[in-house]
SEVEXSE-594922 format. One record per residue: residue number from 1; chain; x, y, z of N, C-alpha, C in turn; residue in three letters. Coordinates in steps of 0.05 Angstrom, whole numbers, plus 5000, padded with zeros to 4 digits. Layout:
BEGIN
<NUM, 'A', <X, Y, Z>, <X, Y, Z>, <X, Y, Z>, 'ala'>
...
This chain:
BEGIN
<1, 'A', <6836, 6054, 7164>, <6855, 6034, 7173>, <6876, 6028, 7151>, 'unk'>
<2, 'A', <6877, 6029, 7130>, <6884, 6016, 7102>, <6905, 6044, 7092>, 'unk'>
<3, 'A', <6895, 6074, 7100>, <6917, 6094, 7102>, <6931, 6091, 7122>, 'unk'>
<4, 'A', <6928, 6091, 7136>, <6948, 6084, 7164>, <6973, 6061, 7163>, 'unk'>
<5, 'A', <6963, 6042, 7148>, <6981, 6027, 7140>, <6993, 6026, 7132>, 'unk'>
<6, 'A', <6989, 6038, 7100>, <6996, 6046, 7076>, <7024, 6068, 7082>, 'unk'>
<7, 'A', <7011, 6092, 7099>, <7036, 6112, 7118>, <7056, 6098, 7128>, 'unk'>
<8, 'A', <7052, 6084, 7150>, <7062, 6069, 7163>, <7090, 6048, 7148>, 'unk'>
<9, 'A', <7077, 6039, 7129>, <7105, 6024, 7097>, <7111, 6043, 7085>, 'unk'>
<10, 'A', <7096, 6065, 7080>, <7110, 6086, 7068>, <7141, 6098, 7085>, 'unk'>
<11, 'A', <7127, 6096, 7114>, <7154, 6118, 7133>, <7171, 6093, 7137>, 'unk'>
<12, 'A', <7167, 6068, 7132>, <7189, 6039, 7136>, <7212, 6045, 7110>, 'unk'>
<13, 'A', <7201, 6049, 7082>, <7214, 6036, 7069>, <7234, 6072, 7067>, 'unk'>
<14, 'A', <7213, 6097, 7068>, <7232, 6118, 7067>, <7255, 6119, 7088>, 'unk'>
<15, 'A', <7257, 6108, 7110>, <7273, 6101, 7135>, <7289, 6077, 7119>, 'unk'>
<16, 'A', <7285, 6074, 7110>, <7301, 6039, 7097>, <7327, 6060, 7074>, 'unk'>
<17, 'A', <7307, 6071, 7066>, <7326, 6091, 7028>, <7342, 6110, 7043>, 'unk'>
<18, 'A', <7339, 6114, 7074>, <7348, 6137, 7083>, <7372, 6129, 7096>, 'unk'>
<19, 'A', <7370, 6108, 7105>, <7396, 6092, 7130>, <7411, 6084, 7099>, 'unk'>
<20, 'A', <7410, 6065, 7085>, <7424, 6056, 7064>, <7434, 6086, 7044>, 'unk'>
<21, 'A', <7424, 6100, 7042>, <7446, 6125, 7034>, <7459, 6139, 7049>, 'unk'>
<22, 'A', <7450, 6137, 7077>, <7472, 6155, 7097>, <7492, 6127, 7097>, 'unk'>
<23, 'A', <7485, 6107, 7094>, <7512, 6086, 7095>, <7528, 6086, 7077>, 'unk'>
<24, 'A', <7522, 6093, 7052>, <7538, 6098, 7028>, <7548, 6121, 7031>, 'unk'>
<25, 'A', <7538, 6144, 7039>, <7551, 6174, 7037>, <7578, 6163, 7053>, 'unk'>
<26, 'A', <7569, 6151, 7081>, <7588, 6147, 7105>, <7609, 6131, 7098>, 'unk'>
<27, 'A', <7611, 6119, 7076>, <7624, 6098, 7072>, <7646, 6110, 7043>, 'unk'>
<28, 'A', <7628, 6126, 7031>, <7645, 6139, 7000>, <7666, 6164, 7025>, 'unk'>
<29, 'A', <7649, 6174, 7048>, <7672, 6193, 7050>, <7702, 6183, 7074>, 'unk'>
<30, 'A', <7690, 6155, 7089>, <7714, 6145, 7092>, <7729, 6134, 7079>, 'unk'>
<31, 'A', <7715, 6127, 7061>, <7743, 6119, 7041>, <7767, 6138, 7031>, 'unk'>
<32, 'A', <7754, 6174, 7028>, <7768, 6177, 7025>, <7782, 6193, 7041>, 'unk'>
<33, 'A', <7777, 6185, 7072>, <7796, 6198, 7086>, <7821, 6173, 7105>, 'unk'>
<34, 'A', <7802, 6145, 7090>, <7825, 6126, 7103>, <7837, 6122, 7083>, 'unk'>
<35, 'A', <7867, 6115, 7077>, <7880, 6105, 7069>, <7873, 6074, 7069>, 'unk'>
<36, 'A', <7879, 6064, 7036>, <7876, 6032, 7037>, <7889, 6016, 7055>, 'unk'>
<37, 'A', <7884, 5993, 7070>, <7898, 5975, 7083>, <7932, 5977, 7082>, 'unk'>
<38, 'A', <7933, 5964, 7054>, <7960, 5962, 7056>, <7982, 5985, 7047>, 'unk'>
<39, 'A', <7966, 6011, 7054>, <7998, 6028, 7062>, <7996, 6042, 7086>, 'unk'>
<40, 'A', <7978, 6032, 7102>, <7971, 6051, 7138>, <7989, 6024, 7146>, 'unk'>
<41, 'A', <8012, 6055, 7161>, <8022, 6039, 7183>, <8055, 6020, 7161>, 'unk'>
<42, 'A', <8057, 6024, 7137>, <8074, 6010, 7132>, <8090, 6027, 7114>, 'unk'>
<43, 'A', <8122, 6008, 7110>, <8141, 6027, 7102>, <8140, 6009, 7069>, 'unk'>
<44, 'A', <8156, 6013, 7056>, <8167, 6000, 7026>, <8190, 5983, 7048>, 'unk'>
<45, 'A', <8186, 5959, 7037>, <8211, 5936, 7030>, <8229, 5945, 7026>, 'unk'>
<46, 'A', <8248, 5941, 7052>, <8279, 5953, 7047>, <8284, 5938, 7011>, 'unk'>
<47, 'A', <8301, 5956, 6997>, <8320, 5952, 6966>, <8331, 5926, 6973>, 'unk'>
<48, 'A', <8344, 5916, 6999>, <8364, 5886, 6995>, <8351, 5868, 7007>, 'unk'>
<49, 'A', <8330, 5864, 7015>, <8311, 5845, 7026>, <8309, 5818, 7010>, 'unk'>
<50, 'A', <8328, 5798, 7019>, <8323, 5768, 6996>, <8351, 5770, 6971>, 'unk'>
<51, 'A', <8365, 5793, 6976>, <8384, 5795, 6954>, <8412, 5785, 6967>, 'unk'>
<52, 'A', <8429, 5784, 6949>, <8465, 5776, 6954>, <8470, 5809, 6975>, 'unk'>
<53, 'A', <8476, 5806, 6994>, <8498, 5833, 7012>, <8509, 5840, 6990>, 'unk'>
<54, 'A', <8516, 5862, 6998>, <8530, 5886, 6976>, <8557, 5877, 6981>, 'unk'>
<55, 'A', <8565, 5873, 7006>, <8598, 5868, 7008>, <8601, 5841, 7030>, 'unk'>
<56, 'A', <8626, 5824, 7026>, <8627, 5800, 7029>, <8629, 5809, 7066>, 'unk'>
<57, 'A', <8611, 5788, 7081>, <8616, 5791, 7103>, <8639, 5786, 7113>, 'unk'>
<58, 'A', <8658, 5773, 7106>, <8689, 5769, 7116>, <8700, 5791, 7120>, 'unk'>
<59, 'A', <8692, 5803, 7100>, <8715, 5825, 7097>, <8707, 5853, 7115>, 'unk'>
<60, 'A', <8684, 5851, 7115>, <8670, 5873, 7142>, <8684, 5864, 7161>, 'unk'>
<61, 'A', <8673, 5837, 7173>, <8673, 5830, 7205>, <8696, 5806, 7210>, 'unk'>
<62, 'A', <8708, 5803, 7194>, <8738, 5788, 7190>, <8727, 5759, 7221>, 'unk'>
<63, 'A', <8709, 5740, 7202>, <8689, 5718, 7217>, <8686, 5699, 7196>, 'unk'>
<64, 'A', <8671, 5674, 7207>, <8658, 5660, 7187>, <8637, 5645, 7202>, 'unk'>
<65, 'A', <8619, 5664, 7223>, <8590, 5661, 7223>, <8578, 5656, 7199>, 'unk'>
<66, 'A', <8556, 5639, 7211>, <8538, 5624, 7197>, <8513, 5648, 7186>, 'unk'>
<67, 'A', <8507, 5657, 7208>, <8490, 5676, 7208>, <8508, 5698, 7218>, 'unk'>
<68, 'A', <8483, 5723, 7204>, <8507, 5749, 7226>, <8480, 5771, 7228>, 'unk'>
<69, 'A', <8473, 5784, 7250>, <8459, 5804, 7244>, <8484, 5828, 7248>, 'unk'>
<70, 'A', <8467, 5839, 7231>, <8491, 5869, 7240>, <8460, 5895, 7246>, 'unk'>
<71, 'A', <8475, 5903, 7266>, <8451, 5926, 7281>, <8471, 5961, 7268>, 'unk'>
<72, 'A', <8464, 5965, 7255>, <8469, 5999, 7254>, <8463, 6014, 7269>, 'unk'>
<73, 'A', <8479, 6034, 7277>, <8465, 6049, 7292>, <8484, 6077, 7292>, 'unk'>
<74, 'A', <8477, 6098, 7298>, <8498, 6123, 7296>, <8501, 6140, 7322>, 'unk'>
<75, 'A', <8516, 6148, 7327>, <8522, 6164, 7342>, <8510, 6183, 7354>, 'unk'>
<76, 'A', <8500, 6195, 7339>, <8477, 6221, 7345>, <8449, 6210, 7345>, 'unk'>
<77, 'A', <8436, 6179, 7349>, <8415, 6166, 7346>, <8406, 6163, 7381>, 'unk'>
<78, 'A', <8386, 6185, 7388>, <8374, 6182, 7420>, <8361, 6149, 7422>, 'unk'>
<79, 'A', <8359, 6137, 7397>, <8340, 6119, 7405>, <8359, 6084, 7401>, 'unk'>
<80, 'A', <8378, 6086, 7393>, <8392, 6060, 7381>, <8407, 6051, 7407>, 'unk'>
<81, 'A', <8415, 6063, 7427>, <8428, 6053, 7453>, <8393, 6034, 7467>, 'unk'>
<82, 'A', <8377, 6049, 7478>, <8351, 6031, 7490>, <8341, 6020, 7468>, 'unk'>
<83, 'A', <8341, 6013, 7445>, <8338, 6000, 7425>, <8358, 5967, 7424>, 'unk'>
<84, 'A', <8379, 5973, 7430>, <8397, 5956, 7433>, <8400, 5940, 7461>, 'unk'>
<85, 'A', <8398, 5956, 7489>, <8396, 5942, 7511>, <8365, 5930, 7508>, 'unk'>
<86, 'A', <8349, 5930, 7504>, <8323, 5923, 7493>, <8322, 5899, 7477>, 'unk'>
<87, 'A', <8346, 5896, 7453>, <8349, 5872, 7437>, <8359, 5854, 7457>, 'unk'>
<88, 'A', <8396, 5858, 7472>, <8406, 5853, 7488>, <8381, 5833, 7507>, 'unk'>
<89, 'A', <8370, 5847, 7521>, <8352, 5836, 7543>, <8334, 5811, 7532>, 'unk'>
<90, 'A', <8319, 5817, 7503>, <8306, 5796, 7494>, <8329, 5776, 7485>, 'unk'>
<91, 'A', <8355, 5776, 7473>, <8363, 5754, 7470>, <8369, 5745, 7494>, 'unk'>
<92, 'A', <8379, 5755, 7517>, <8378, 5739, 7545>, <8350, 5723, 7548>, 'unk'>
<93, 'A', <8334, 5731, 7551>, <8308, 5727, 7554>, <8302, 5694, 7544>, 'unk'>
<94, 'A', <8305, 5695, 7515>, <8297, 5679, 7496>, <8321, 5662, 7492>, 'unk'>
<95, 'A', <8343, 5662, 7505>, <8366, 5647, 7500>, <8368, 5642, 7472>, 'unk'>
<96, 'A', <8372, 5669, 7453>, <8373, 5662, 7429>, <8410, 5665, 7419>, 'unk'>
<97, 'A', <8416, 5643, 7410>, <8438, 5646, 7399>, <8454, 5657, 7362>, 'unk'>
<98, 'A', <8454, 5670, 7373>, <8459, 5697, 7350>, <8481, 5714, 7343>, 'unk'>
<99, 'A', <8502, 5711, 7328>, <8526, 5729, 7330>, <8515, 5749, 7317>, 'unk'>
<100, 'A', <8516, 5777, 7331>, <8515, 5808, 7319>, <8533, 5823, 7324>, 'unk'>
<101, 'A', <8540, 5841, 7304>, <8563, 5866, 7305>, <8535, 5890, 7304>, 'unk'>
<102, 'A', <8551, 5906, 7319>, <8542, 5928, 7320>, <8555, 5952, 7304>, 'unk'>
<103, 'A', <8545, 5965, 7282>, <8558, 5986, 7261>, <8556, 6009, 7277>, 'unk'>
<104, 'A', <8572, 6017, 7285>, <8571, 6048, 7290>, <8570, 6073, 7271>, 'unk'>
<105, 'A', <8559, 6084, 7266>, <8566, 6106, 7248>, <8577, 6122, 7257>, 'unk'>
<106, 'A', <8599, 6136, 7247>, <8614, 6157, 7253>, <8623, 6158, 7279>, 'unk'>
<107, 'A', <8631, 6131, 7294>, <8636, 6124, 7323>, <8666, 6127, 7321>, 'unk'>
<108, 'A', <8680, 6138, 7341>, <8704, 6140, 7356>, <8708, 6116, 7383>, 'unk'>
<109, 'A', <8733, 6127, 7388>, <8741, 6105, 7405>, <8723, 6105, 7426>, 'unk'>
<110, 'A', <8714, 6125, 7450>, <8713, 6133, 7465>, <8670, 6130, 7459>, 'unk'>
<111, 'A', <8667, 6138, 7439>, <8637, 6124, 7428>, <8622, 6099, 7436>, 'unk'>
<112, 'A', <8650, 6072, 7426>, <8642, 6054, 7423>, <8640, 6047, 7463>, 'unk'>
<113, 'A', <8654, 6056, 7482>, <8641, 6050, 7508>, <8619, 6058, 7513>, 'unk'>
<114, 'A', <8601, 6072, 7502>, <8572, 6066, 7518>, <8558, 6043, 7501>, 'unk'>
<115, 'A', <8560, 6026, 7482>, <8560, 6001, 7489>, <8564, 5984, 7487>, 'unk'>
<116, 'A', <8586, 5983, 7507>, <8601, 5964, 7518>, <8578, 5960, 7548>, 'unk'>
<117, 'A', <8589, 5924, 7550>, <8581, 5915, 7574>, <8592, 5899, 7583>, 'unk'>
<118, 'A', <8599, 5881, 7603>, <8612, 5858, 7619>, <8607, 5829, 7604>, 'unk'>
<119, 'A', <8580, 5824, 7604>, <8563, 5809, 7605>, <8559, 5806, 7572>, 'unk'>
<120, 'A', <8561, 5820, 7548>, <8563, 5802, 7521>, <8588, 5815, 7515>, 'unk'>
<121, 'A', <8594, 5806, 7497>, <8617, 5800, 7481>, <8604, 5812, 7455>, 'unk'>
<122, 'A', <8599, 5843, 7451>, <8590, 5862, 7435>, <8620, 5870, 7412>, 'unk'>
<123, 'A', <8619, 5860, 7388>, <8635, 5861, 7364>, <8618, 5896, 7352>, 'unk'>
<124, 'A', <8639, 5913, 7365>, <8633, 5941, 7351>, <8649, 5954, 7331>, 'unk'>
<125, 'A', <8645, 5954, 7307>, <8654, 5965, 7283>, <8652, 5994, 7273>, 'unk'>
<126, 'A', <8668, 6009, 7275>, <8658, 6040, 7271>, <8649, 6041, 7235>, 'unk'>
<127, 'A', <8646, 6047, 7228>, <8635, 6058, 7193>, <8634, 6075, 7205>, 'unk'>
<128, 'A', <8624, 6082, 7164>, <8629, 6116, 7154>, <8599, 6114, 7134>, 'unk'>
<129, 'A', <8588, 6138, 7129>, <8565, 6143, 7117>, <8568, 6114, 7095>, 'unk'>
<130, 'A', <8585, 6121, 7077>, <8597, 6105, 7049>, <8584, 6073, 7065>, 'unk'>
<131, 'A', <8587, 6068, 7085>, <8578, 6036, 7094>, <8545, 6033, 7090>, 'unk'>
<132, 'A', <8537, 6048, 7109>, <8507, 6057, 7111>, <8490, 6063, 7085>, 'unk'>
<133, 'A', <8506, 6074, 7060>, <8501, 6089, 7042>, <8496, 6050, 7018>, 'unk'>
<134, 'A', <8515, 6037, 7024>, <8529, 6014, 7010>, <8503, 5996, 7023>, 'unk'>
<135, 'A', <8494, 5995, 7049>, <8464, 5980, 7054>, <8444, 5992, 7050>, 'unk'>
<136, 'A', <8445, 6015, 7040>, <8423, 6030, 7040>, <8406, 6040, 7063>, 'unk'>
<137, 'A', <8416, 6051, 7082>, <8403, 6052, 7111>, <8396, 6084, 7115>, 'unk'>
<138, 'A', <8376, 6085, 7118>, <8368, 6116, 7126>, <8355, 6126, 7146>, 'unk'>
<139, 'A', <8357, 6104, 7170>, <8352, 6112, 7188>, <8362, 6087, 7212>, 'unk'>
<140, 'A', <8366, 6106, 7241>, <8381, 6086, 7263>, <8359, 6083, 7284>, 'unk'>
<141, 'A', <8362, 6054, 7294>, <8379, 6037, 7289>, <8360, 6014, 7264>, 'unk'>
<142, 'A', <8384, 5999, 7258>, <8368, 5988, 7238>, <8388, 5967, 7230>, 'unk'>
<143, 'A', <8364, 5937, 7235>, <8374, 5908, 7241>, <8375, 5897, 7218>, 'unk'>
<144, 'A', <8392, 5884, 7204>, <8401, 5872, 7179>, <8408, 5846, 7190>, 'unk'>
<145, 'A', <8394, 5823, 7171>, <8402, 5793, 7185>, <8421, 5784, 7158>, 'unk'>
<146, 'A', <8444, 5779, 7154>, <8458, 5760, 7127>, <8454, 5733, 7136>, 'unk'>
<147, 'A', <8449, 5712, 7116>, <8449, 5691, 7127>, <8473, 5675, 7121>, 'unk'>
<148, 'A', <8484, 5650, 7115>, <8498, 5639, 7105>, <8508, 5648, 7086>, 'unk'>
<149, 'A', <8490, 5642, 7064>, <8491, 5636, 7033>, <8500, 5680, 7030>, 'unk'>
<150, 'A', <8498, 5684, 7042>, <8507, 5724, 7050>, <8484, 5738, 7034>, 'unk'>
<151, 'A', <8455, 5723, 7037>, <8430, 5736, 7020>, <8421, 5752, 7046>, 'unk'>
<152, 'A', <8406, 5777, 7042>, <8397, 5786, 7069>, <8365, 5776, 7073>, 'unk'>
<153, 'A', <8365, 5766, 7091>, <8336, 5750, 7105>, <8322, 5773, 7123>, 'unk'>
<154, 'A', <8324, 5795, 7132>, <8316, 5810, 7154>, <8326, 5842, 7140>, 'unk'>
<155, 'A', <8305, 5853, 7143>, <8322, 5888, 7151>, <8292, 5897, 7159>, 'unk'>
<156, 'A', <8300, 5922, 7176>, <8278, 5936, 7194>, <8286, 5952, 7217>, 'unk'>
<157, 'A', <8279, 5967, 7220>, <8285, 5989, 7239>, <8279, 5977, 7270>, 'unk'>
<158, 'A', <8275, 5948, 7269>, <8269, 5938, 7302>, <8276, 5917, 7295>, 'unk'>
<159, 'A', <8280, 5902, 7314>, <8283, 5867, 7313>, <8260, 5851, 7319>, 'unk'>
<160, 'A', <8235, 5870, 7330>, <8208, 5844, 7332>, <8209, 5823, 7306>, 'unk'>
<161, 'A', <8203, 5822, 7283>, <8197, 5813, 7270>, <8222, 5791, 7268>, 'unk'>
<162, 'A', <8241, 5791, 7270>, <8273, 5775, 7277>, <8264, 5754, 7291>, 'unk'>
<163, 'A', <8251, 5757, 7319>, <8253, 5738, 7343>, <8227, 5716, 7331>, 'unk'>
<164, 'A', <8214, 5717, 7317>, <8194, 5694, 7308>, <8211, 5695, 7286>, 'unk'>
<165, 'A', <8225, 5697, 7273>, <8242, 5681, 7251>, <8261, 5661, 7261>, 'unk'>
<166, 'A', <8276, 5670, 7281>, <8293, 5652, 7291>, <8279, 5631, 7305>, 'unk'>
<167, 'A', <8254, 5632, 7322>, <8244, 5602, 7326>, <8232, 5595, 7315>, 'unk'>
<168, 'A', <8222, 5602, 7291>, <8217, 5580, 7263>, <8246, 5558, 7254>, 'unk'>
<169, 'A', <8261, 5571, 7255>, <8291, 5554, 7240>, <8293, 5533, 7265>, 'unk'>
């Protein structure tokens, strides 16, 4: 009776040494096939995030908005038109009041009508790489917020993160 037992804590605790090292093996080799938390899924901090604009907003958008987002976007970009009717729709949506210019890159006359609409009052600015190059932008479309004081509060390749900033203020 007293071997039987004895077996019996023997096959417990070797089942015990056996699960706790396949949990460590399992655990040393996800580590190293996941990437740490904080770089899955994320980009680097745009360079002007919290800094002075590189160039005075007047003189871009000849205004004296309070706020200004300016949306980049280029010409040859499949994704910055439904990207933009998409913003468009949520600021209807959310009745958010917002003056934005839209940067075109390398846009012509004939460019800036697809988007155009009835219904906003869309300020489209053509630029040249040298603009894009001057925010540092490397990819379209891509939402830049200046605030007043002309520090940039916002940049990101989408505007989600935008629409809970503006109903905090």
């Amino acid at each position: 009776m007293t071997s039987i037992l004895l077996l019996q804590l023997t096959l417990i605790v070797c089942s015990l040494l056996l699960t706790i090292g396949i949990m460590i093996y399992l655990k040393h080799e996800m580590d190293l096939i996941i990437l740490p938390v904080h770089h899955v899924g994320q980009k680097l901090v745009h360079p002007l995030l919290e800094k002075p604009s590189p160039i005075q907003m007047n003189d871009l958008l000849q205004n004296n908005h309070k706020q200004q987002l300016l949306i980049f976007t280029d010409t040859a970009c499949p994704h910055c038109i439904p990207s933009l009717e998409q913003f468009l729709e949520t600021k209807k949506q959310r009745e958010l009041d917002i003056p934005f210019s839209i940067l075109l890159k390398n846009g012509k006359e004939e460019d800036q009508e697809l988007y155009r609409d009835n219904q906003t009052n869309m300020r489209i600015i053509s630029v040249d790489e040298q603009m894009t190059n001057i925010f540092q932008i490397e990819e379209f479309p891509y939402y830049i917020m200046v605030e007043e004081d002309e520090t940039i509060s916002y940049a990101a390749p989408f505007p989600d993160g935008l629409y809970s900033r503006l109903f905090e203020k």
